[in-house]
Every structure is written in C-alpha cells, then in structure tokens.
Residue frames as qw, qx, qy, qz and C-alpha x, y, z in Angstrom:
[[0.332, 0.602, 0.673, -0.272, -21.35, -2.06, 40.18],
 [0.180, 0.713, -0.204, -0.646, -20.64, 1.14, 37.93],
 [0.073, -0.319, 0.844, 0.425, -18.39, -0.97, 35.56],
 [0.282, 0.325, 0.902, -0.047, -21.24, -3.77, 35.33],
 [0.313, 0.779, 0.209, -0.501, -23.69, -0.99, 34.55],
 [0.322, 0.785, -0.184, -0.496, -22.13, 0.64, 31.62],
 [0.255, -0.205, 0.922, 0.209, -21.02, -2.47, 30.41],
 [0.352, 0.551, 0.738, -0.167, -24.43, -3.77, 30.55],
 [0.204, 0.771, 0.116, -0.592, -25.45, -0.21, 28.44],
 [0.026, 0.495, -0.662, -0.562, -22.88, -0.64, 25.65],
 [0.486, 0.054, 0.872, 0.018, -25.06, -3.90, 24.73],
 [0.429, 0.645, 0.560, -0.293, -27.61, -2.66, 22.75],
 [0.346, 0.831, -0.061, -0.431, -25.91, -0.73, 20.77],
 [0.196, -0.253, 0.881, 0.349, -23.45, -3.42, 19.64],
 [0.389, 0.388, 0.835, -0.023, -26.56, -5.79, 18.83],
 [0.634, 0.551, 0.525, -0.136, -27.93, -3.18, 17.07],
 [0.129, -0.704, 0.618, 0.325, -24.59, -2.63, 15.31],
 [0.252, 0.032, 0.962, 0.097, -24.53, -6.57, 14.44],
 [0.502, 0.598, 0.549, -0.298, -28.45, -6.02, 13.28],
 [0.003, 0.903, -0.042, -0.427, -27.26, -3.69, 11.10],
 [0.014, -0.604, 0.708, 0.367, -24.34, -5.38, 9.16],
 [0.128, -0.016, -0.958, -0.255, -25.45, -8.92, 8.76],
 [0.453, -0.004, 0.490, -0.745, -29.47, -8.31, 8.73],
 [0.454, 0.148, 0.856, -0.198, -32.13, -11.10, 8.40],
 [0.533, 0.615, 0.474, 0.336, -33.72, -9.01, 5.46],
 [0.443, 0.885, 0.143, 0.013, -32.76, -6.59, 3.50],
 [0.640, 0.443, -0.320, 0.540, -29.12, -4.96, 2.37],
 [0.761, -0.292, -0.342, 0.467, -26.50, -4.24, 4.70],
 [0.004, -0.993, 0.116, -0.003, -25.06, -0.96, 6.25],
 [0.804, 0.443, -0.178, 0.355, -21.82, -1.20, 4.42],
 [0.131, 0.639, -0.459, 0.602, -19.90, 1.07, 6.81],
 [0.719, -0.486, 0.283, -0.408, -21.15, -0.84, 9.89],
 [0.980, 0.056, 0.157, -0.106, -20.38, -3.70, 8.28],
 [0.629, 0.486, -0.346, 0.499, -16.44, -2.94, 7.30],
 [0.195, -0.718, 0.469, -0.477, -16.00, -1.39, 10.55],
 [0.773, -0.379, 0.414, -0.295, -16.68, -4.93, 12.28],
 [0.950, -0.158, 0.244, 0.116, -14.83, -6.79, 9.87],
 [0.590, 0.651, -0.339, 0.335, -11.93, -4.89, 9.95],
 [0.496, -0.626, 0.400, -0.450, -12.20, -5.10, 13.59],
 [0.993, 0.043, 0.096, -0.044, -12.40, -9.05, 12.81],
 [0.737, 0.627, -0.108, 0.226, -9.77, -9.05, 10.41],
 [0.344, 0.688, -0.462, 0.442, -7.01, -7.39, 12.86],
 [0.631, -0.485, 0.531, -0.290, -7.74, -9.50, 15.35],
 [0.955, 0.064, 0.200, 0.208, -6.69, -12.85, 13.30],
 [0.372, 0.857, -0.214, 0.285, -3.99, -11.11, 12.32],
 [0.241, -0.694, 0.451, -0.507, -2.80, -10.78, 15.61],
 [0.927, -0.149, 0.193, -0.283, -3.73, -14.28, 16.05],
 [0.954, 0.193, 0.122, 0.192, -1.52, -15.16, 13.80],
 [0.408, 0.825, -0.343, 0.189, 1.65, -13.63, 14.36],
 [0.707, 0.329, -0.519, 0.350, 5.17, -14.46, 15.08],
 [0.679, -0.338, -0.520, 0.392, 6.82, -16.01, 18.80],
 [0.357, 0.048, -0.382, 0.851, 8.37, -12.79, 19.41],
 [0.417, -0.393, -0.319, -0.755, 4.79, -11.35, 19.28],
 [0.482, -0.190, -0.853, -0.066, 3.73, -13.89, 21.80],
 [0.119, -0.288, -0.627, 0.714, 2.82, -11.98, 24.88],
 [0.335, 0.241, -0.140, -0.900, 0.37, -9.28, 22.33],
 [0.346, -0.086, -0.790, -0.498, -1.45, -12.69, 20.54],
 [0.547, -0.286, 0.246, -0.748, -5.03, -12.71, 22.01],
 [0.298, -0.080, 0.912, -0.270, -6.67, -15.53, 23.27],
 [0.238, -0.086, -0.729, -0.635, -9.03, -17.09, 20.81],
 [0.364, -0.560, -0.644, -0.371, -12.70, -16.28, 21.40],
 [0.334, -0.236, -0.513, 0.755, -11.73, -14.35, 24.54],
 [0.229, 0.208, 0.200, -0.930, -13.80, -11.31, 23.62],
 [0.391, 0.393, 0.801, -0.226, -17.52, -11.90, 23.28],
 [0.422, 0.797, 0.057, -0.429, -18.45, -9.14, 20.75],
 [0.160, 0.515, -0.732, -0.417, -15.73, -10.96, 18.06],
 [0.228, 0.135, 0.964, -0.039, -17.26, -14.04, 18.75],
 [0.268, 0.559, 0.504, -0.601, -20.49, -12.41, 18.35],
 [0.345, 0.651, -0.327, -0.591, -19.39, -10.46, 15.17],
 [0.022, 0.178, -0.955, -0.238, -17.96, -14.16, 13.64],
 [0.331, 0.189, 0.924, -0.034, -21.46, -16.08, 14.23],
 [0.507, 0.627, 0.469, -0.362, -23.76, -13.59, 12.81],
 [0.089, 0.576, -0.611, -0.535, -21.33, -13.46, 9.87],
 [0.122, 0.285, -0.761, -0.570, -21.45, -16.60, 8.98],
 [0.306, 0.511, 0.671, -0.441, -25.08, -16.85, 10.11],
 [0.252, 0.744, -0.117, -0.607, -25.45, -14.18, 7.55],
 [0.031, -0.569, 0.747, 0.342, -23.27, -15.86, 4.90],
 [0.179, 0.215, 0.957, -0.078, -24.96, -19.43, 5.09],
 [0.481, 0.523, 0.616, -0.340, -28.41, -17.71, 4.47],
 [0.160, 0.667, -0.426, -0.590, -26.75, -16.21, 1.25],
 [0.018, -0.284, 0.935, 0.213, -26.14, -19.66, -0.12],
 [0.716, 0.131, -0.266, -0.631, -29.14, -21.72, -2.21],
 [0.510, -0.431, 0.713, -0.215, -28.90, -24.86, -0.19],
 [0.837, 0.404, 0.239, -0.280, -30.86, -26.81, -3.05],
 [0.836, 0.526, -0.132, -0.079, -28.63, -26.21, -5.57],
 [0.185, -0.651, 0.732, -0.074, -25.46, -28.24, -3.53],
 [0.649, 0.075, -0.708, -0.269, -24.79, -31.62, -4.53],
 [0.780, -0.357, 0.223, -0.463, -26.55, -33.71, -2.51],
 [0.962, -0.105, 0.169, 0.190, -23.42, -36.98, -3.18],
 [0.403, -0.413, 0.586, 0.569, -19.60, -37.25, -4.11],
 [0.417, 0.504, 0.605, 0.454, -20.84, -38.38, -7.56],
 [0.266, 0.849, 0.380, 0.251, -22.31, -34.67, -8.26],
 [0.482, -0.704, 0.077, 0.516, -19.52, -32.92, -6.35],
 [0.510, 0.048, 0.384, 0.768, -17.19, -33.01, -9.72],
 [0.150, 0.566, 0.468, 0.662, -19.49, -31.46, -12.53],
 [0.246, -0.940, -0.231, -0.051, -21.07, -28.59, -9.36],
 [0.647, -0.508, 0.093, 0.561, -17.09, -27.93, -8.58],
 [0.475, 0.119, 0.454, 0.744, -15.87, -27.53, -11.60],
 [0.156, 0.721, 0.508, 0.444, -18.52, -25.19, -12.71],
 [0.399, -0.865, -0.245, 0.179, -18.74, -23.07, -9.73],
 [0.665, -0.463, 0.223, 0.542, -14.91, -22.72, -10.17],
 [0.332, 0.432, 0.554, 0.629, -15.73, -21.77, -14.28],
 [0.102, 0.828, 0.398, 0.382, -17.81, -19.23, -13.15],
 [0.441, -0.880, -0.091, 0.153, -15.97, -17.69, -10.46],
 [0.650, 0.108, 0.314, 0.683, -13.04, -16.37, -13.01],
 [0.007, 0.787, 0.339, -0.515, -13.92, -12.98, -13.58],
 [0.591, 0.166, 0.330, 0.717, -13.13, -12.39, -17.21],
 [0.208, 0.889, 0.152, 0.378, -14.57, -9.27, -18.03],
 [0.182, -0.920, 0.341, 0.068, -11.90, -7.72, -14.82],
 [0.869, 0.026, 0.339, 0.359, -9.52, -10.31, -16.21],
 [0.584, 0.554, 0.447, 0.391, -9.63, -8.32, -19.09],
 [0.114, -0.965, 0.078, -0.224, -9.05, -4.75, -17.69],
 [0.818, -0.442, 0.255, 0.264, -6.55, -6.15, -15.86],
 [0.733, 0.147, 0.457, 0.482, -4.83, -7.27, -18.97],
 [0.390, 0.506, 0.410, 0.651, -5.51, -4.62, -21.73],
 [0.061, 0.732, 0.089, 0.673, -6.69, -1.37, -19.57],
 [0.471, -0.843, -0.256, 0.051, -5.89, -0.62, -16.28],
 [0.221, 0.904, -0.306, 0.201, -3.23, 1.92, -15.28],
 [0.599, 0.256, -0.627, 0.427, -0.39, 1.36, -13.53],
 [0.242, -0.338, 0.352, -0.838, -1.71, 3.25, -10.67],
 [0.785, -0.073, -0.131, -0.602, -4.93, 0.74, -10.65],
 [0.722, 0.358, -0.591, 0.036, -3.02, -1.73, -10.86],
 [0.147, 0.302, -0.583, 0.740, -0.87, -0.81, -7.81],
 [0.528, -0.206, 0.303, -0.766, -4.19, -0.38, -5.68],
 [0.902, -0.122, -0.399, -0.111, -5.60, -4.55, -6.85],
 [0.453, 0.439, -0.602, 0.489, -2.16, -5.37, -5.43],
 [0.093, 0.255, -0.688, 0.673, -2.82, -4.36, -2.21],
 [0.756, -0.123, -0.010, -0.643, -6.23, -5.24, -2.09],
 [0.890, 0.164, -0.421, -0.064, -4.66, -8.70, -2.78],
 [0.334, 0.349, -0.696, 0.531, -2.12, -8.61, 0.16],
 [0.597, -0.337, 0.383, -0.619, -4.90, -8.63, 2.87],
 [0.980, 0.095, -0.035, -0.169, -5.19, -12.43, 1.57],
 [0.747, 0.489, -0.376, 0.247, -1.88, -13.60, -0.10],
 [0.026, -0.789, 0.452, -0.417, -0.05, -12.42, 2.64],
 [0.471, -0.384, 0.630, -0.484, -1.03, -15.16, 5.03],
 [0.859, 0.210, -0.218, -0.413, -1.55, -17.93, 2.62],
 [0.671, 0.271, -0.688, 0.054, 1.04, -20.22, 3.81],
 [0.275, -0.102, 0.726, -0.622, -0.14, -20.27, 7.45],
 [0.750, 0.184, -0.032, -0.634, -3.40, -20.55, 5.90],
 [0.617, 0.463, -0.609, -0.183, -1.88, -24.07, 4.05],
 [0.343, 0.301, -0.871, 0.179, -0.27, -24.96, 6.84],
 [0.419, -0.066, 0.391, -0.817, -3.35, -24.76, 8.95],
 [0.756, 0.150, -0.060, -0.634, -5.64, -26.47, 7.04],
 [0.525, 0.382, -0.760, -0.032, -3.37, -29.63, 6.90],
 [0.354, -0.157, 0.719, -0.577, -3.85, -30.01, 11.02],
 [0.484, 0.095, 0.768, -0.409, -5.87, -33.66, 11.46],
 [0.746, 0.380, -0.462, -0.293, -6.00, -34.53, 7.41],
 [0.698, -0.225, 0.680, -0.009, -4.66, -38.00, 6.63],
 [0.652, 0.381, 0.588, -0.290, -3.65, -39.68, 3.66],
 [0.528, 0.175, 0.372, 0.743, -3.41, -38.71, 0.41],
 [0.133, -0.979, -0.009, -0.157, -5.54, -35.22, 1.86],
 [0.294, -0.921, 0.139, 0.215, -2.65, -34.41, 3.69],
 [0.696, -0.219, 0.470, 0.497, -0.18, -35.56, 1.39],
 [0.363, 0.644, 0.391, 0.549, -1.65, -33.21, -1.23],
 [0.164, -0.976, -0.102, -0.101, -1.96, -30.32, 1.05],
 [0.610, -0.607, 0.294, 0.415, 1.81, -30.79, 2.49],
 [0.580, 0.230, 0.384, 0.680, 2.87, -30.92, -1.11],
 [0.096, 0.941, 0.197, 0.258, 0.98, -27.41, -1.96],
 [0.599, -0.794, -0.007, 0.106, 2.41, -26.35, 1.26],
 [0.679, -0.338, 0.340, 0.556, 6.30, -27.13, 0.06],
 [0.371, 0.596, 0.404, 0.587, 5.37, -24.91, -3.15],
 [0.245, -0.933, -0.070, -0.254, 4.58, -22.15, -1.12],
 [0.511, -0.729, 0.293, 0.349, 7.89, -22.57, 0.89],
 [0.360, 0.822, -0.382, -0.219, 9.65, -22.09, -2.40],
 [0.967, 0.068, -0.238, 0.052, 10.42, -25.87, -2.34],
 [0.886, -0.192, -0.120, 0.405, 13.17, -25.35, 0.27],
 [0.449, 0.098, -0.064, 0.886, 14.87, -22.02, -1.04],
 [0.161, -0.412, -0.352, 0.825, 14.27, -18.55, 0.70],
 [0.044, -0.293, 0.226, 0.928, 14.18, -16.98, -2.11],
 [0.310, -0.288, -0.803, -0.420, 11.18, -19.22, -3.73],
 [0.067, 0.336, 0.715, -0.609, 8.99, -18.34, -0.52],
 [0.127, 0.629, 0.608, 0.468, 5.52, -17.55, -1.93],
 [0.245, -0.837, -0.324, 0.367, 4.95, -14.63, 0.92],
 [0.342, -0.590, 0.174, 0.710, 8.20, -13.10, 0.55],
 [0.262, 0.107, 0.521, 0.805, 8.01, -12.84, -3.16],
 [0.019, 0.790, 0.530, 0.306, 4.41, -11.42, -2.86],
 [0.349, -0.816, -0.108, 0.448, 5.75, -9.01, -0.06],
 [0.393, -0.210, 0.344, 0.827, 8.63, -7.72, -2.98],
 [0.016, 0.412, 0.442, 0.797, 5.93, -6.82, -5.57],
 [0.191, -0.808, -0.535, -0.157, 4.35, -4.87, -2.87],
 [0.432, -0.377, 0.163, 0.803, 7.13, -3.31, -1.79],
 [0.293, 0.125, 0.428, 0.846, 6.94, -1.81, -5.54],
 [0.158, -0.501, -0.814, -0.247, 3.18, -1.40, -5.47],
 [0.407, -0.744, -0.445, 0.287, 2.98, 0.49, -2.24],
 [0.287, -0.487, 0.205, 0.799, 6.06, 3.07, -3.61],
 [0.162, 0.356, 0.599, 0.699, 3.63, 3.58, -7.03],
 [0.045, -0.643, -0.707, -0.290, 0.94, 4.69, -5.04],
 [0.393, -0.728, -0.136, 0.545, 2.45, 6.90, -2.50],
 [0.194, -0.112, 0.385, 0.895, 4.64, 8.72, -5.72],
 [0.057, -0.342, -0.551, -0.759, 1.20, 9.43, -7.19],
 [0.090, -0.089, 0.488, -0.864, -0.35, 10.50, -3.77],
 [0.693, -0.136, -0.568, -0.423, -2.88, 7.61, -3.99],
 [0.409, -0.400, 0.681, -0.457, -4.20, 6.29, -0.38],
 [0.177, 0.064, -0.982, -0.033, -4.45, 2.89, -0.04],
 [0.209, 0.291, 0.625, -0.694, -6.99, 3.35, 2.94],
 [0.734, 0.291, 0.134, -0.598, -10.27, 3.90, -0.03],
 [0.510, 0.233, -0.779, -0.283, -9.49, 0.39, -1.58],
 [0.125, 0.082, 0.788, -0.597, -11.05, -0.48, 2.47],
 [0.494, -0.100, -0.289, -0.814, -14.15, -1.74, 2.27],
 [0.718, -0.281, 0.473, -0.425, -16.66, -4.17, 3.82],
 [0.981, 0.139, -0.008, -0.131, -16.19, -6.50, 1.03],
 [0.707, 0.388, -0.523, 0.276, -12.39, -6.68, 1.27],
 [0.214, -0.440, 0.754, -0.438, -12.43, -7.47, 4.94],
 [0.916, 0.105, 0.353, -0.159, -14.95, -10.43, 4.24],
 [0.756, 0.597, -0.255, -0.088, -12.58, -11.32, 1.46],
 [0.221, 0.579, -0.619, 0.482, -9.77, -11.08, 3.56],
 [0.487, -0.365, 0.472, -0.637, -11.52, -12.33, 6.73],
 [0.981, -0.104, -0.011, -0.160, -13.18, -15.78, 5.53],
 [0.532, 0.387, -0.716, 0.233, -9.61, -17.75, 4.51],
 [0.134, 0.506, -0.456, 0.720, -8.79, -16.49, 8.06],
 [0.595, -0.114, 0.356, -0.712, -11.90, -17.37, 10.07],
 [0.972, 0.119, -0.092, -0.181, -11.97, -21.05, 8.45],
 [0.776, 0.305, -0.495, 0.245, -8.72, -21.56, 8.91],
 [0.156, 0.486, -0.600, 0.616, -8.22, -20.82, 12.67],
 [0.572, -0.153, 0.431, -0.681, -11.37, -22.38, 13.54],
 [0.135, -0.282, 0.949, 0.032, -10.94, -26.11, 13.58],
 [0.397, 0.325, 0.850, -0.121, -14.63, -27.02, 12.95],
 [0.535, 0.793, 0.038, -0.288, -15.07, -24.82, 10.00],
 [0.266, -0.607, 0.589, 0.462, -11.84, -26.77, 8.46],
 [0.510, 0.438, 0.740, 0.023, -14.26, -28.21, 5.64],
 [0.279, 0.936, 0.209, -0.049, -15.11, -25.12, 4.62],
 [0.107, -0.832, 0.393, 0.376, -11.61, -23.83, 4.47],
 [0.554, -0.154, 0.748, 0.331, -10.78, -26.98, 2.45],
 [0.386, 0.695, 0.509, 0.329, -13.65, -26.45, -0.39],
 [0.049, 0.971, -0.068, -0.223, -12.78, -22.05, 0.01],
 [0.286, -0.665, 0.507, 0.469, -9.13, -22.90, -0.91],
 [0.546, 0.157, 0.789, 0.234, -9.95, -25.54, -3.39],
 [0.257, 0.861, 0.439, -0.020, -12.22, -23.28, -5.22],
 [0.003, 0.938, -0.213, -0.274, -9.64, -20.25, -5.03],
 [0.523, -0.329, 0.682, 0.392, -6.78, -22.82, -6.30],
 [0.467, 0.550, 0.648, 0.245, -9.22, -23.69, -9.39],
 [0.384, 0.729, 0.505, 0.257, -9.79, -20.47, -10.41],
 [0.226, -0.861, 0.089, 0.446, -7.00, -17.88, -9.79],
 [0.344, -0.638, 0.135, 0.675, -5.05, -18.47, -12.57],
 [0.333, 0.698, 0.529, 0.348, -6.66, -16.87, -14.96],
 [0.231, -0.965, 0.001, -0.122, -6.73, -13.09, -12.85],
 [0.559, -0.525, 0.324, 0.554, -2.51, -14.21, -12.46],
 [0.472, 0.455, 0.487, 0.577, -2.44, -14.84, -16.40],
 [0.025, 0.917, 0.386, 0.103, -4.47, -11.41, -16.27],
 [0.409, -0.855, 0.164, 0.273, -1.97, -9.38, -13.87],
 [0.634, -0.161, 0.454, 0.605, 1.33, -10.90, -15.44],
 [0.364, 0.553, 0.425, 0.617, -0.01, -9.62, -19.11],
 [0.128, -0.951, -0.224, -0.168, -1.46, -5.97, -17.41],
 [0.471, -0.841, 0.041, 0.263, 1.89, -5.67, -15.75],
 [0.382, 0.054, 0.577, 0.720, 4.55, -6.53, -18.96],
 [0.411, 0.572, 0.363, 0.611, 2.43, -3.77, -20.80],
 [0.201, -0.952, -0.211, -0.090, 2.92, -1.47, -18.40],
 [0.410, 0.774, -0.331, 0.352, 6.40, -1.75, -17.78],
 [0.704, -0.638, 0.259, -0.174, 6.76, -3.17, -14.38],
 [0.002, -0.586, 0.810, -0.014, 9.97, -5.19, -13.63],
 [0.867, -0.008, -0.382, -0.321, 9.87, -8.94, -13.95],
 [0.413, 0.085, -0.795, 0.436, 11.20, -9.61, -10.90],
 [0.201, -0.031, 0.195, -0.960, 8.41, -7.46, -9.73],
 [0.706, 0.024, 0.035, -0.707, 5.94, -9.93, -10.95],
 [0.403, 0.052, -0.913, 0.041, 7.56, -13.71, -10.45],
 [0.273, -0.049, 0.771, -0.573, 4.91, -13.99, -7.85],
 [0.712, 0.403, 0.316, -0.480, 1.88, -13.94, -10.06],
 [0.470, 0.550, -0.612, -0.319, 4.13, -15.74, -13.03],
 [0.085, 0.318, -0.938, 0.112, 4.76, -18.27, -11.12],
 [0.400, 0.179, 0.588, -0.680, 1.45, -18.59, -9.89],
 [0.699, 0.326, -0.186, -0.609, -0.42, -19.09, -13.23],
 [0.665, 0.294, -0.599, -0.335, 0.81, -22.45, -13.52],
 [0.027, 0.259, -0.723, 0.640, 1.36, -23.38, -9.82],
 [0.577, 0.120, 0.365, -0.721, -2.67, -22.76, -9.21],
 [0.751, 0.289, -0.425, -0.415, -3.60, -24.73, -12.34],
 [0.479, 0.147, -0.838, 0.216, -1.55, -27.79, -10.84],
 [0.295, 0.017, 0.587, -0.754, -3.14, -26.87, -7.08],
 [0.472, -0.139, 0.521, -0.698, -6.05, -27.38, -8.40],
 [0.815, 0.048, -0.407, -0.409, -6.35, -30.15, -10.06],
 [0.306, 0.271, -0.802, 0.435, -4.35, -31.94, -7.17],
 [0.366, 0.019, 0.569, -0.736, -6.45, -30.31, -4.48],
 [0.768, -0.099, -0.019, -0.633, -9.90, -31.78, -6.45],
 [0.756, 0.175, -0.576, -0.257, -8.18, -35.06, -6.76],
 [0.419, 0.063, -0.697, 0.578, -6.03, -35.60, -3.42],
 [0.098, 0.057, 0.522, -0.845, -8.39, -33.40, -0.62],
 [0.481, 0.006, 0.196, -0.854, -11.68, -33.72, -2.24],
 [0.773, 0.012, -0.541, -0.332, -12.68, -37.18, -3.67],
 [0.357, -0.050, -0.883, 0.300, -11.10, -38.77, -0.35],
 [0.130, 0.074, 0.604, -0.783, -13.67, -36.60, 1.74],
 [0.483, -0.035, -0.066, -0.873, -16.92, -35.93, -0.33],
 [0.656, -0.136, -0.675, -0.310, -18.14, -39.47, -0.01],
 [0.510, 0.034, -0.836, 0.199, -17.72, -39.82, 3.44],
 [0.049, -0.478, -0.633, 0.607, -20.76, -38.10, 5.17],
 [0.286, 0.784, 0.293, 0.467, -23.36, -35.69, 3.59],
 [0.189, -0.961, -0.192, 0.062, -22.72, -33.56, 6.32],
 [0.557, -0.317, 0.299, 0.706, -19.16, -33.18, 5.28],
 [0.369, 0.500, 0.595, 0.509, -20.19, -33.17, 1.82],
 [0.035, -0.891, -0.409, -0.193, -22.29, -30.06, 2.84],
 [0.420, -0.826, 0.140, 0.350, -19.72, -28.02, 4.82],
 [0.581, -0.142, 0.505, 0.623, -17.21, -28.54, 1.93],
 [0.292, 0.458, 0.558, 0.627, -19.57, -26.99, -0.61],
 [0.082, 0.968, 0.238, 0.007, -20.61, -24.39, 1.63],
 [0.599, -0.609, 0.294, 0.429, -17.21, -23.51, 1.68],
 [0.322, 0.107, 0.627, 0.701, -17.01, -23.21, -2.00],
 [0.151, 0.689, 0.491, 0.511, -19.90, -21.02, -2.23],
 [0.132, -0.964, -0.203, 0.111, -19.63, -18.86, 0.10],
 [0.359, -0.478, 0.323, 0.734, -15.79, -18.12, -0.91],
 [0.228, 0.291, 0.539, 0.757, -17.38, -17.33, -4.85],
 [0.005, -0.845, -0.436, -0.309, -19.85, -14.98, -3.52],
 [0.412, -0.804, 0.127, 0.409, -17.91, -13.28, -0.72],
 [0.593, -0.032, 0.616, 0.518, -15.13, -13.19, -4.06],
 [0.195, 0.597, 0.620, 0.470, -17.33, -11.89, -6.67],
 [0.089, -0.900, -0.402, -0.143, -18.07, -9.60, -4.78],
 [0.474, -0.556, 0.322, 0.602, -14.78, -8.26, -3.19],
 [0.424, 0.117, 0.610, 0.660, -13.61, -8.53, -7.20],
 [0.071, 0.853, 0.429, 0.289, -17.04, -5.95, -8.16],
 [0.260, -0.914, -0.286, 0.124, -15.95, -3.95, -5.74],
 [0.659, -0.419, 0.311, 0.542, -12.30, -3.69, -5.72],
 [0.440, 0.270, 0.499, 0.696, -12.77, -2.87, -9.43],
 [0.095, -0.867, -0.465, -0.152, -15.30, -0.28, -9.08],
 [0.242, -0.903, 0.131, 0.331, -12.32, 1.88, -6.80],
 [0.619, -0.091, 0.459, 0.631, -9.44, 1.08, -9.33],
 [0.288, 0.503, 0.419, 0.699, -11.31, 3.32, -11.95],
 [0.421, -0.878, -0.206, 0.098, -12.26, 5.52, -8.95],
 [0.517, -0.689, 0.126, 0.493, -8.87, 6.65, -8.88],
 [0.381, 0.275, 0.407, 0.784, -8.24, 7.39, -12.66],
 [0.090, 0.416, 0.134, -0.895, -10.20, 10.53, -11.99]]
C-alpha cells in the first residue's frame, strides 16, 4: 500500500514536468526539456546495444514515463509543423523535397565551419555530431525492416556503403569513432568539457533518428528524416573537410566527412528516387507521415545546428 501511495504522488510532478517541456502554448523550459530527452536518448541507446549487453537492454515501452515522455514529444513536434504547406500528392512531393532539403543546408555555419572556427570549436561540433553518426548504420539497417523492392534495394545498397562495402576498415562508424578519438583528446588538452555542448536541442537531434527508427509505425517518418538528412549534409561535410585542412588536422582524421561529401550527394539522389517515388503515391496518409518526417527532422536540425553553434563561440572566450 505504501509503495502504491508514493508512486501514485510522484505523478504529478512528472506531468507537470512533461507540461513543462513540450507545452500546448508557449516556449519550453529548456532544462526540463534536455533532462527528459537525455533521459530518452540513453535509454535507446541501451536499446540498441550489442548481444553481450543483452541481459542490461530494456524492454521497449516497459516504463510508462518514457513512453509518456516519447508521445508528448512528438505530440509536441507534429503541432510545430504547418500541415497546409505539405504536399497534398506524389506529383508535389519532388519540387516541396527538394526545397525543404535547399533550405535545410545551413550556409552561413557552413561557412564558419569552413573559414573561422577554431580548432577547439571544431572539436566540440564533432561531438555534438557523434550523438547521431554514431548509430547511423543500425539506424540504416533498421529502416530497411518490411521495405520491398527497389525501397529496399536502395536502402540495402546505402546500407553496404556504410559497412565500408565489405572492408573493416571502410566501416562508416568506426571511421567516425577515429576522428573522435582525435576530437575528444583536443578538447580535454585544452580543458574544454564536452558536457556544455548538452542541450535540449541536441538530445531531440540525437533522439528523433532513434525514436523513428525503433518504432516500427513511425518508419515513414524515419524514411523522409533520413532522406532529407542524406540531401542535405554534404554541404556541412564539404564545410568540415575545408575547416579541418586549414587547421591542420590529419587526413586520416577526416576520411569520414571526405568521404561523406560525395557518398550523401549519391544517397540522396538514390534515396529520392529508389525509397520515395515507390511510396509517395501510394496513400495520402503515407504521403503525410513521410513529409512529416522531413519536417520535423529540418526544424528539430535547424535548430540543434543554431544552437550547437551558439556554444562553439561560447568556448572561444
């Protein structure tokens, strides 16, 4: 009876925890709102780790207050999103993709990237970028589950790019995991925590992929979020590669994002041709779940990318 009780007590204040992060109007409480999705965020983690792990991996949807934290997210997320201005057929899919994907290039941090940030700044994107990269070829192979076709024949191809077509050494993880290796030994020598590059918007950054791709009925949306990120990353690799040759970084240190500038560019014109044109015609309500899935990964994006930049010059003092 005790147990029940103070159970029962803790409630309210979750809910009004959850009010709080993802409210109906006005702006969020940014710390309320990183605390619950970094709580989010290390549970799929955990979701997704390796056999020997297997007794520690939780049961999916087992705890009610993650579940909780996941719907008013993308309860939250969905009302973010201008339902009008989604194409409303396959025909208008192209020209609304393509744009969305134009605008969701960030040149002006492109450009810092490239021509001013330090090495130190630099070091800190990096790891902002490993909460994502890190898990992109689960992510791949995930999203392939119950395609057909020439969808999954485009996604299985991506997929064999990311396993470094066969050799170890070509793995897309492992080579991102080497230039963080470097990354992580710049910032510690200049006594730079990682820990304020934490924020609410890089656990939603980190968190959608992650939350569309382990939840089978949000595998639309993970199809148009990757599609969208395929289209328009490599511009911000182009960006890194050039910011990291004038700084001096090794160039074995950056074959991940070298390789990447022309890799993505192929991705996505594959992905619009091989994963979207076989789906967008065949239901609006696909249709619709595919484009939110493309907008809410350029606003949850954009914003992660405002923010992320905003601590990089935070640490030049």
């Amino acid at each position: 009876m005790t147990a029940t009780v103070a159970h029962t007590a803790t409630l309210p204040s979750f809910d009004t925890e959850l009010g709080r992060a993802f409210p109906r109007h006005g702006k969020p409480d940014e710390k309320v709102r990183e605390r619950l999705l970094s709580r989010l965020h290390a549970h799929y983690l955990a979701y997704m780790a390796g056999p020997e792990d297997y007794a520690s991996i939780p049961r999916l949807n087992a705890d009610s207050e993650l579940s909780a934290i996941e719907a008013a997210w993308l309860d939250w997320e969905d009302a973010q999103v201008d339902l009008g201005g989604l194409p409303a057929n396959g025909a208008e899919f192209r020209d609304w993709f393509l744009s969305v994907a134009a605008d969701h290039t960030q040149p002006e941090f492109c450009h810092y990237l490239a021509h001013e940030a330090t090495l130190e700044e630099m070091a800190l994107f990096f790891m902002g970028e490993e909460l994502v990269d890190s898990k992109f070829d689960d992510l791949m192979a995930m999203v392939q589950i119950g395609t057909e076709g020439h969808t999954k024949l485009t996604i299985a191809e991506n997929y064999w790019d990311e396993m470094g077509e066969g050799d170890i050494k070509g793995v897309h993880t492992r080579m991102f995991e080497h230039s963080a290796v470097y990354m992580r030994a710049r910032l510690d020598e200049a006594g730079i925590d990682r820990a304020q590059l934490y924020c609410s918007q890089a656990f939603e950054n980190a968190c959608l992929l992650l939350m569309y791709g382990i939840h089978r009925h949000l595998n639309p949306r993970a199809l148009g979020a990757m599609g969208v990120l395929e289209q328009s990353a490599s511009p911000r690799f182009q960006a890194m590669v050039d910011g990291c040759l004038r700084l001096g970084v090794p160039d074995d240190v950056i074959e991940y994002q070298r390789v990447h500038v022309h890799v993505d560019a192929d991705h996505g014109a594959e992905w619009f041709e091989g994963v979207f044109v076989p789906l967008v015609d065949r239901s609006p309500e696909l249709l619709r779940e595919i484009s939110l899935g493309v907008a809410t990964r350029m606003r949850v994006a954009d914003d992660y990318y405002r923010h992320i930049w905003d601590a990089m010059r935070r640490i030049r003092g």
